[in-house]
N, C-alpha and C positions, 0 to 999 in steps of 0.2 A: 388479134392474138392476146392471150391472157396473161400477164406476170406475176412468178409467186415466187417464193422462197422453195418450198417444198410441194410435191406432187403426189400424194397417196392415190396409186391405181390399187384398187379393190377393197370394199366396203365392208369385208367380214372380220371377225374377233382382231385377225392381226391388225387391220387398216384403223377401225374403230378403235381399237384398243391406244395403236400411233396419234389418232386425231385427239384423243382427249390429255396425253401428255403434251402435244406443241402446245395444245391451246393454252393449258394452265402454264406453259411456259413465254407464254407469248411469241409466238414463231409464226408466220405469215404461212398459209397451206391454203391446200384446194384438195380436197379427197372428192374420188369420183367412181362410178360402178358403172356396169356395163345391165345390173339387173337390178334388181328390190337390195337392199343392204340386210346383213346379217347373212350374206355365205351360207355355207354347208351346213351351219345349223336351223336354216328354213326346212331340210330333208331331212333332219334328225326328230325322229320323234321324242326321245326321251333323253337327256342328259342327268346322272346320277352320281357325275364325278366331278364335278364345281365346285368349289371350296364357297363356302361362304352359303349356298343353296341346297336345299333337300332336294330331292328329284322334280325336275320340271321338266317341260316341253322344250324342243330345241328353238322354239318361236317366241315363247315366252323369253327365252335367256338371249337372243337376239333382239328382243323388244328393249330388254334393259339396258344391252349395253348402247342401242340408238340412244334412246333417252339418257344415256350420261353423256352422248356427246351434244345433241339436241338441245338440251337444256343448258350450255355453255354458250348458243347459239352458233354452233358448227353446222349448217347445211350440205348437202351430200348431194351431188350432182350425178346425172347420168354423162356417160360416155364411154364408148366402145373402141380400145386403143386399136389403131390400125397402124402405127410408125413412131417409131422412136428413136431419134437422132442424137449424137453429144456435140454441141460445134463452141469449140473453143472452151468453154469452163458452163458452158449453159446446153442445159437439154430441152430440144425441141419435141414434143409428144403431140401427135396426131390424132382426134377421133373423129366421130362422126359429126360432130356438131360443134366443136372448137379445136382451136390450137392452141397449146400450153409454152411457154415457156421458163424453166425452173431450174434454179440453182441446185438443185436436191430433186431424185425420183425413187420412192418407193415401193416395191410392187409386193403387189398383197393377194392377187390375185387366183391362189390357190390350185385345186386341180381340175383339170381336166379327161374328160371318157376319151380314149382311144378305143376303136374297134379293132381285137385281135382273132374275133371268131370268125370264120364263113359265112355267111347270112347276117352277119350282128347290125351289120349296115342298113342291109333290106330291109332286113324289119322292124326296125326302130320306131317303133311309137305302132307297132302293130305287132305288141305283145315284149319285145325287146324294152328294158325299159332303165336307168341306174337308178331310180328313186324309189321303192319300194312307200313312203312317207306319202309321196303322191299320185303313185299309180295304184298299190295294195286293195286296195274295195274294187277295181275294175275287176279284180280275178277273187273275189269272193265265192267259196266253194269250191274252189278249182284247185288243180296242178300245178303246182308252179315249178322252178329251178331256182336256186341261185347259186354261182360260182365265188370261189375267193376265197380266202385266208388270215383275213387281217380283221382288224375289231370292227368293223362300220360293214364285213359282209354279215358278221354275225347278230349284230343289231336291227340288218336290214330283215336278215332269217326268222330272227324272235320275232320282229314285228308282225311279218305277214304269217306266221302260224295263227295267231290270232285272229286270221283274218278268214284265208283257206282251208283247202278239203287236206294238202298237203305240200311240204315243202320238203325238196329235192336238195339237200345244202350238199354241194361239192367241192371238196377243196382241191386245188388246181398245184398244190407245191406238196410237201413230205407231213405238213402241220399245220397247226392254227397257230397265227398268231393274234393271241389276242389272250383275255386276263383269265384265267382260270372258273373262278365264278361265271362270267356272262358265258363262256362256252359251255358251263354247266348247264346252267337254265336252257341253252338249247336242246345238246342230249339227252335231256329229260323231258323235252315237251313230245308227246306219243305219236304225232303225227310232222313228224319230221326224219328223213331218212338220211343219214350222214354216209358219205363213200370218200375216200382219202386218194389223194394223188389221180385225180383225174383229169384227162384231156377231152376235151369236147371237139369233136370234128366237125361240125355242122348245124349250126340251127334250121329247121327244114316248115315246112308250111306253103300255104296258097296264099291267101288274101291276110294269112295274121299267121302266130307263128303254131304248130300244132305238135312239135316233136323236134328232140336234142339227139342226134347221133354221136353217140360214146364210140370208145376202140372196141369194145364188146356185146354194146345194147344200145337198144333205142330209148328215150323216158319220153312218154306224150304228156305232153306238157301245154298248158294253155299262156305259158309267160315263161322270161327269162331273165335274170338280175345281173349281168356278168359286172362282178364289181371288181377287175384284178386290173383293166387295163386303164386306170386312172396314171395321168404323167402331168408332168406339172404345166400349169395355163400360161405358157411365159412363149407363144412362137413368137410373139412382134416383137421381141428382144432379138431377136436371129440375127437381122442386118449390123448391130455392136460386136458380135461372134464373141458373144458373152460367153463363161468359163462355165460347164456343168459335168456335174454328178450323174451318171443313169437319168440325164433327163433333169434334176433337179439344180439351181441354181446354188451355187457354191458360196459361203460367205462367211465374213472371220469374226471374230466377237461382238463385236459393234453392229452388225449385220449388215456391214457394209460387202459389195462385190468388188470383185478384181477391178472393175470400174471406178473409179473414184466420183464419189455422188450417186451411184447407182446401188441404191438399199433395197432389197428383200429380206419378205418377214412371211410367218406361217406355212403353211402346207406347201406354198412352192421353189422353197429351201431343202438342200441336203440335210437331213437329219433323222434322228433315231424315232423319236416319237411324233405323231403328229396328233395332239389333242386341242381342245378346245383353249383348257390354260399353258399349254407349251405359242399358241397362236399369241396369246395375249402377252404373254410373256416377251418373245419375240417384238411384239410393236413396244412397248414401255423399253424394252434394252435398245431397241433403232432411234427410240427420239433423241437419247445421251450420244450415242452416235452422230446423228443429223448433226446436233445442236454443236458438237465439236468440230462437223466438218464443215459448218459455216463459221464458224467462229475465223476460222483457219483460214475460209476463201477469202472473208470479205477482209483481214486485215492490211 
């Protein structure tokens, strides 16, 4: 078993962003990922709203923030949490390949795809896809769909016009949400077909997927992006019958949870906005947190 002070589950802006505050504060941690570190900005192709940067790559801007913590000499370990215990004033965490034991656990681990369509399950990875960043050139020329509402379906939509013959954006709720500008540049791109409040009944196909059954029409299609049914990546917190939002984990300024010692930061938090500096923000205001609520254990 492993002993730390603090425990960052997940490797993207909010975790990264928490490792480079303990460190310079000297607070004892172990941040760990279940994938490559750098989160949902590995899928982002473009980011143009980072303070500090002109428009880059979401890979590039995950590059940087490793290397601010890398060069501290912070290493990031794989592990894929499967149980999470509190016994006594110490949390026990599970994964594949160790056992943690930690005064402090923060989870960073952002969202997760639920499948809410008919079909969306079957055909996943055969034409089904949420990454548009790394699937897009497999459906070059083609048909595509994509579902959603929020700023990251529409980034996903800009992307693959550039890509395809045409893109199918359907919003599934009354609106866009997302920033006025970027839903511009989609509405104006000429092979993209926008339809508002729509339900999708069925994704349909043999061996990959070939057609979306609407309440009125069919769209053949050679892919599908459904990016609506993202909930937050937190099930191995279930057995604590932690406090949530719609799915999202609940927490009060500090970014502490109903929990005591049990911190969440980024996308799988209750909140308004979820960007990239709302993430980072989130880890630098949880280390003041942490840092207070060891102060407090250990006295």
């Amino acid at each position: 078993m492993m002993h730390t002070d603090v425990l960052i589950i997940g490797a993207g802006p909010a975790g990264l962003s928490l490792a480079l505050y303990l460190k310079r504060a000297g607070i004892p941690f172990v941040i760990i990922d279940k994938s490559a570190p750098g989160g949902k900005l590995l899928n982002i192709a473009e980011v143009g709203n980072y303070p500090g940067f002109s428009t880059l790559s979401g890979f590039e801007l995950a590059s940087a923030l490793i290397k601010s913590v890398t060069d501290l000499g912070v290493s990031i370990d794989y592990g894929d949490v499967s149980d999470v215990r509190k016994e006594n004033e110490k949390f026990i965490v599970t994964t594949d390949f160790e056992t943690y034991e930690a005064l402090a656990v923060a989870v960073g681990t952002g969202l997760s795809n639920v499948p809410t369509i008919k079909g969306e399950k079957a055909f996943y990875g055969k034409g089904v896809s949420y990454c548009a960043t790394c699937d897009g050139a497999l459906f070059k020329g083609k048909d595509v769909v994509v579902v959603g509402h929020n700023e990251k379906a529409v980034e996903e939509a800009l992307y693959l016009a550039n890509l395809v013959n045409k893109v199918y954006f359907l919003v599934d709720e009354a609106d866009v949400n997302s920033s006025s500008a970027l839903f511009e540049s989609l509405v104006n791109k000429p092979n993209v077909d926008i339809s508002y409040n729509v339900k999708i009944n069925e994704i349909k196909g043999d061996t990959a997927v070939t057609s979306i059954s609407l309440e009125d029409r069919d769209i053949s299609c050679s892919a599908i992006f459904p990016l609506s049914g993202e909930k937050s990546a937190s099930a191995f917190l279930a057995p604590l019958g932690l406090k949530t939002k719609n799915g999202f984990i609940v927490v009060d300024s500090s970014m502490m949870s109903e929990i005591p010692g049990l911190f969440a930061i980024g996308d799988v938090i209750d909140k308004r906005l979820r960007q990239v500096v709302t993430a980072c923000s989130d880890g630098a205001i949880a280390s003041t947190g942490i840092s207070s609520y060891l102060r407090k254990l250990k006295r």
